[in-house]
Structure formats: structure tokens, C-alpha cells
C-alpha positions, 0 to 999 in steps of 0.5 A, a space after each residue: 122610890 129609890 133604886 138599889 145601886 145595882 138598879 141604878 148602874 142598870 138603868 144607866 146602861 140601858 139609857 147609854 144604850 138608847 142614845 147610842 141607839 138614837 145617833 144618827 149614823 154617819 153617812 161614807 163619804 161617795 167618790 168615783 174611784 178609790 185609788 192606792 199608789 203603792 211605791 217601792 222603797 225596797 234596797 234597790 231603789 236608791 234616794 234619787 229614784 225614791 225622790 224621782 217616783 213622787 216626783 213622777 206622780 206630782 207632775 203627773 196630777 199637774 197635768 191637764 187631761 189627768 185632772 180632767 179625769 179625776 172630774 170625769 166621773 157622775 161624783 166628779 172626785 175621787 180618793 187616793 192614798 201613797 202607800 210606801 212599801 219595802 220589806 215584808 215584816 217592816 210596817 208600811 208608811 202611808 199619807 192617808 186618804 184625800 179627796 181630790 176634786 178641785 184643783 186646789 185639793 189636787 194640789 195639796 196632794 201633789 205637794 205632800 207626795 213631792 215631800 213623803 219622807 222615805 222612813 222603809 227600806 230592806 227587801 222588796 216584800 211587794 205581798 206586804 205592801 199590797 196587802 197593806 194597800 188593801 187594808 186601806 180600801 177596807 178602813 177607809 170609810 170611803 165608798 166607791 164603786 171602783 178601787 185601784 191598787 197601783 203597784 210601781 216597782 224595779 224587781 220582782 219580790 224576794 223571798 221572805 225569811 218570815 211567815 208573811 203575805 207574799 203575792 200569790 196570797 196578796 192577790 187572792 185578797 184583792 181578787 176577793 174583795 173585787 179590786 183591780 191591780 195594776 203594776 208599774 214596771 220600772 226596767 232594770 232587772 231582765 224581763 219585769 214587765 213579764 214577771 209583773 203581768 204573771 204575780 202582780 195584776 189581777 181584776 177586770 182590765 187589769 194591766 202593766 205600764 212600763 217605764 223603761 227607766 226612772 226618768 221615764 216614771 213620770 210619763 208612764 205614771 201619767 199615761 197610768 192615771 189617765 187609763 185607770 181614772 178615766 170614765 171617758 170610754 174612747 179615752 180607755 180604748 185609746 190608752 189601752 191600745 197604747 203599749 
């Protein structure tokens, strides 16, 4: 029996539809911990503090009792992303997600973040960038039973000239979707460190490092990581008591 050409582009349809049906679906990948390290590129930072901040977090993954919290978990890795920020309505600059586990992964990452190019600057649209941070947690295709946005900076956010996501409506967001805030004040402008425990952390355990300037960002990245990647509670407590 033949089949009219309507026929036909019917049953082709249905048989396109069986075997998508009949694929397989692909499984997440599983980690531990789904970590954004959000960095300001903003007009305040300049070209030695922007190279400073991956420095920072480079040296800060090369250290010992970091590594050892990224296997510190029943997965034993977990997922991490840079995502660089500046103005509100300037898109956002992103490595895209890795799995770090072993120490040569951790490596590869280190090595990347060391030669991020900056490609943002303007004004410090901090909402934007969490934003876009928390965009990444949703598309990620990555499963986790924890997710961190770590948000690193010297000012508080300026006004915005645009209809853009500022903080207030960025941290409603992150509240939403379950995720923890942390902020990493960089000192500079006066009182910082209070502006970012008021408009920039959100979720349980949630919580401010300070790094009293850009020499200083390593060390405070490192402390940071070890608080938010640990699994090893008396390690938590330990750093938590820690100012």
C-alpha cells in the first residue's frame, strides 16, 4: 500500500519521535560542591590588582589543606567557574565549569585562571554579575547538593543608568534557588567589609573575609576556600572563629 506524501511526513514524525523517546537520557554529572568565583573587573581595580585576584586564587588551589578539601567530600571533587564582572549592562566574562579532583585538574584550572584575560571594565554592577553567577549554577548540568557564589571586590555597587539586576533583587534570586553568598572585601573604600555583611551575603552560613588590601587577596582567598569547600566540620568551626 503506498502512503500519500501527507501520510508519509506523518509517519516520519512519529518515528523521529520514537527514537528520541527511546534515547537514553544523560545522567549530571555528581559533585560535592558547585562553586562561582565571582571577581570584579570594575574601573576601580586596576590591571595590577585585576592580575593580582588570579594570582590569588591560583596560589590559593596550589596550597595543601585546600586540596585536600576539594577530596574532602563522599564525591571527593567538586565544580568551579570564574566568572568576571564589571558594569551592570556590559556582559559577563566566564572560564566555564571543571571538575577538580585530582591534583592535575586542579592544576589545569590554576593555570587558566593565572591567564584570564580581562575583556569587562566600567562600573561596579555587582547584582549583574551575581546574577550571571547564578545563571551558571541553573545551565550548568552539573548536580550538587551544595552551590557557592564567592563574590570578591573593593567598593560597593553604583547606581545603574539602566533597568538592570541590582543586588537587592540578585540576592532574592540566589535566596531562591538555595545558594549560599559569601563576599571577599578587599579594603579600600571605608567600611566595605559592613556594606558587604548588609547587600551581599545570603544563605545558611553565609559570611565576609576581608583582605586588608590586594597583597593580601591570596591569603584571604585561601582562608575562604578552605571555609566554603570543607566537609571536615572541626575544620568549618576552626576558620569560622577566625575573623
Amino acid at each position: 500500500m503506498r502512503l500519500s506524501q501527507q501520510g508519509l511526513v506523518v509517519a516520519c514524525v512519529f518515528l523521529l519521535c520514537g527514537l528520541q523517546a527511546a534515547k537514553p537520557a544523560i545522567a549530571e554529572e555528581m559533585v560535592d560542591l558547585k562553586l562561582v568565583l565571582a571577581i570584579d573587573a570594575s574601573g576601580s581595580v586596576d590591571e595590577h590588582e585585576y592580575v593580582l585576584q588570579l594570582e590569588g586564587i591560583a596560589v590559593a588551589l596550589s596550597d595543601p589543606a585546600v586540596r585536600e578539601a576539594i577530596r574532602s567530600g563522599p564525591l571527593k571533587r567538586i565544580a568551579i567557574n570564574l566568572v568576571v564582572w564589571a558594569q551592570h549592562e556590559v556582559p559577563k566574562d566566564s572560564s566555564g565549569w571543571s571538575i577538580l579532583a585530582s591534583d592535575a585538574e586542579i592544576d589545569r584550572f590554576a593555570a587558566m585562571v593565572r591567564g584570564f584575560p580581562r575583556r569587562v571594565n566600567g562600573a561596579t554592577g555587582m547584582g549583574a554579575g551575581l546574577a550571571e553567577a547564578i545563571h551558571a549554577l541553573e545551565t550548568s548540568g552539573i548536580s550538587a547538593a551544595r552551590e557557592v557564589v564567592d563574590i570578591s571586590g573593593d567598593g560597593a555597587e553604583t547606581p545603574a543608568r539602566d533597568y538592570v539586576v541590582m543586588m537587592p533583587q540578585a540576592r532574592q534570586m540566589a535566596g531562591a534557588r538555595g545558594a549560599v553568598v559569601n563576599g571577599l572585601a578587599i579594603l579600600g573604600e571605608q567600611d566595605v567589609d559592613a556594606w558587604y555583611r548588609r547587600n551581599v551575603i545570603v544563605g545558611p552560613g553565609s559570611f565576609v573575609m576581608v583582605a586588608e588590601n590586594y597583597d593580601d587577596f591570596a591569603e584571604a582567598m585561601r582562608r575562604k576556600l578552605l571555609r566554603e569547600i570543607s566537609h571536615d566540620p572541626r575544620l568549618s568551626e576552626l576558620l569560622r572563629a577566625t575573623p
